[in-house]
VOPA-38219 format. One record per residue: residue in three letters; x negated, y, z negated of N, C-alpha, C in turn. Coordinates in steps of 0.001 Angstrom, whole numbers, padded with zeros to 6 digits, always signed. Atoms other than C-alpha are relative to their C-alpha. Layout:
AlaXYZXYZXYZ ...
END
This chain:
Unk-000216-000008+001437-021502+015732+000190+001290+000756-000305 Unk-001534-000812-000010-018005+016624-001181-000786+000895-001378 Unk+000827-001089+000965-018299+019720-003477+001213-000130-001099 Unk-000988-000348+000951-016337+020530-006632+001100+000457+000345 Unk-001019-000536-000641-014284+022921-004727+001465-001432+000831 Unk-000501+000675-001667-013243+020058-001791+000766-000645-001239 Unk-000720+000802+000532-012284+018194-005003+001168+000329-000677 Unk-001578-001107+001286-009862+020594-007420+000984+000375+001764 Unk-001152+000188-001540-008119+020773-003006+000689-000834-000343 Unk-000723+001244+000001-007601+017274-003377+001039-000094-000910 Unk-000649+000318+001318-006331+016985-007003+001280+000720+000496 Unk-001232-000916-000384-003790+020225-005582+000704-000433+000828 Unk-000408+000191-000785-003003+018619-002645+001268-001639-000842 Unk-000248+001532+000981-002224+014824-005203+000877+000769-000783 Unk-000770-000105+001569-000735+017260-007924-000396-000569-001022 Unk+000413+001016+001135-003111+016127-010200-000677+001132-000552 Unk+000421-001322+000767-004317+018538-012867-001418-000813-000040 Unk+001921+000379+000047-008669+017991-012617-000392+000956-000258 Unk+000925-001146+000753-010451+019813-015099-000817+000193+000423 Unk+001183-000332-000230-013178+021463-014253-000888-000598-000450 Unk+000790+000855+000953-015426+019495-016558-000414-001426+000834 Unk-000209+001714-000894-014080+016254-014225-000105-000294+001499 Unk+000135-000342-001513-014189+017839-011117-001661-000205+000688 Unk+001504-000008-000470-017987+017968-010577-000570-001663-000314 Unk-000450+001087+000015-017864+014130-011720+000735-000724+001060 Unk-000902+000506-001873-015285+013175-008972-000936+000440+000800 Unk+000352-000528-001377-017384+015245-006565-001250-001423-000145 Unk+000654+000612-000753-020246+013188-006993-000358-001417+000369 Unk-000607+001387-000403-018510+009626-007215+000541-000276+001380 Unk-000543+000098-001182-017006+010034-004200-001114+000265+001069 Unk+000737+000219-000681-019795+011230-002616-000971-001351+000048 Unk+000432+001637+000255-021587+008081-003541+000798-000944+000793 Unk-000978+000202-000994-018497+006663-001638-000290-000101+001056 Unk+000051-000378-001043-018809+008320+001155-001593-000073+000669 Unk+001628+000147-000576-022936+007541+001656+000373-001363+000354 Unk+000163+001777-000050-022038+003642+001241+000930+000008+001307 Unk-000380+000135-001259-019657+003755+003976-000823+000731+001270 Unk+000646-000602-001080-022015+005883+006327-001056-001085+000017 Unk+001276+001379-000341-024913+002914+005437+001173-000865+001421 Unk-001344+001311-000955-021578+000296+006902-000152+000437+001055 Unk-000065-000115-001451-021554+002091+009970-001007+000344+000904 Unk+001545+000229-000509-025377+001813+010299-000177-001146+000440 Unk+000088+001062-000734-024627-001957+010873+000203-000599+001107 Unk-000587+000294-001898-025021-003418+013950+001227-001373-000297 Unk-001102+000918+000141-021868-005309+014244+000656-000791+001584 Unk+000231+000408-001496-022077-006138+018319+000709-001371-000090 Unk-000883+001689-000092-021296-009986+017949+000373-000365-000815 Unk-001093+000501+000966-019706-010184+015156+001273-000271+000455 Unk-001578+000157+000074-015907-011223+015475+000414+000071-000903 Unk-000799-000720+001122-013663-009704+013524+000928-001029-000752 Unk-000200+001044+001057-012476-011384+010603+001315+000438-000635 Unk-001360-000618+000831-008556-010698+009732+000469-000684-001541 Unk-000800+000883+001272-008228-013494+007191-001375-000449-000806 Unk+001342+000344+000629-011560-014497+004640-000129-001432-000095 Unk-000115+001523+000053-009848-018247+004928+000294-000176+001546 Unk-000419+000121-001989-009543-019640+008769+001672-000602+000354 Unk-001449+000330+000103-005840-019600+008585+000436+000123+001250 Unk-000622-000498-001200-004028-019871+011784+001509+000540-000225 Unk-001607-000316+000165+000003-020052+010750+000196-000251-001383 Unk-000539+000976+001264+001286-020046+007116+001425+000269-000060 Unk-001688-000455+000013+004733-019192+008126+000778-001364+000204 Unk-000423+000885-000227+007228-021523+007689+001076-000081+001516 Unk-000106-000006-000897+009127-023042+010700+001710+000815-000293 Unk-001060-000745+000327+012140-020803+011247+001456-000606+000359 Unk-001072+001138-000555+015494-023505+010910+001212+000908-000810 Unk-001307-000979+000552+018847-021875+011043+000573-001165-001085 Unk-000654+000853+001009+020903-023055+007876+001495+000504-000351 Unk-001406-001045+000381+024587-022464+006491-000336+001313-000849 Unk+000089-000840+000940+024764-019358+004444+000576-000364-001424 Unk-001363+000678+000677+026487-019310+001245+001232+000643-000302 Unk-001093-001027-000161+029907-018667+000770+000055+001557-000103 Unk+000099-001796+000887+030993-014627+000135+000611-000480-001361 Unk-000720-000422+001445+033010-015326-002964-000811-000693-000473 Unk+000998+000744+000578+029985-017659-004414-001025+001122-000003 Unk+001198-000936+000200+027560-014409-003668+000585+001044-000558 Unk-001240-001459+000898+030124-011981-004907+000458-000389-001631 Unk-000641+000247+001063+030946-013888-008095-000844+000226-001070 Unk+001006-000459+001537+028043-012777-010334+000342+001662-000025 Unk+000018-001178+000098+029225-009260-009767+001356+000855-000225 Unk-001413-000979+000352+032223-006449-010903-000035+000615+000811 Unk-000177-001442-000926+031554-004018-008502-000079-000801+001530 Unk-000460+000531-001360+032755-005271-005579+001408+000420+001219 Unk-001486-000915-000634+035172-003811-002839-000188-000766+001727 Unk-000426+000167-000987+036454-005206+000458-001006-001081+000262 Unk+000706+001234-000470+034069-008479+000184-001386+000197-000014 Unk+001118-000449+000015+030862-006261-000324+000021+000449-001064 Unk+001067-000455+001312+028613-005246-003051+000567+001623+000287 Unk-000941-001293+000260+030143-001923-004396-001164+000738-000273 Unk+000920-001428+000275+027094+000787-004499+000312+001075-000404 Unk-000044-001162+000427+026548+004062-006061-000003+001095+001652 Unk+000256-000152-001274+026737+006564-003154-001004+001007-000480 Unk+000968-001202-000608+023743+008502-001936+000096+001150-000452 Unk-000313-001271-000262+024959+011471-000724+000952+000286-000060 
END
């Protein structure tokens, strides 16, 4: 069972201001949480196969065909900030 305490951690740890009022609330939603997943790992799951996709998808990628690019001055021409044939950025650092 998570306690009030474990929860005003969390909120500190998130940076989340949790009133006291809301804190004992969170504690015992989450614990509720945390029972339903302890049932889940009461199931026997032995022959099951694991299920990555909920549809039996094998490939939805398309096939990968090299193509021309398009020009630079056709990808450069919607833009002002431009220097030496490249996109002109703010700097970093």
């Amino acid at each position: 069972m998570i306690t009030k305490e474990e929860v005003e951690h969390m909120g500190w740890l998130a940076r989340i201001e949790i009133h006291e009022s809301e804190a004992q609330a969170y504690a015992k939603k989450l614990s509720s949480v945390l029972d339903y997943f302890s049932q889940l790992a009461e199931v026997d799951t032995e022959n099951v196969s694991p299920t990555y996709h909920v549809a039996d998808i094998v490939n939805v990628f398309r096939e990968d065909v090299v193509r021309p690019s398009m020009p630079q001055e056709e990808v450069l021409s919607n833009t002002e900030k431009k220097q030496e044939g490249n996109f002109l950025a703010p700097r970093i650092m």
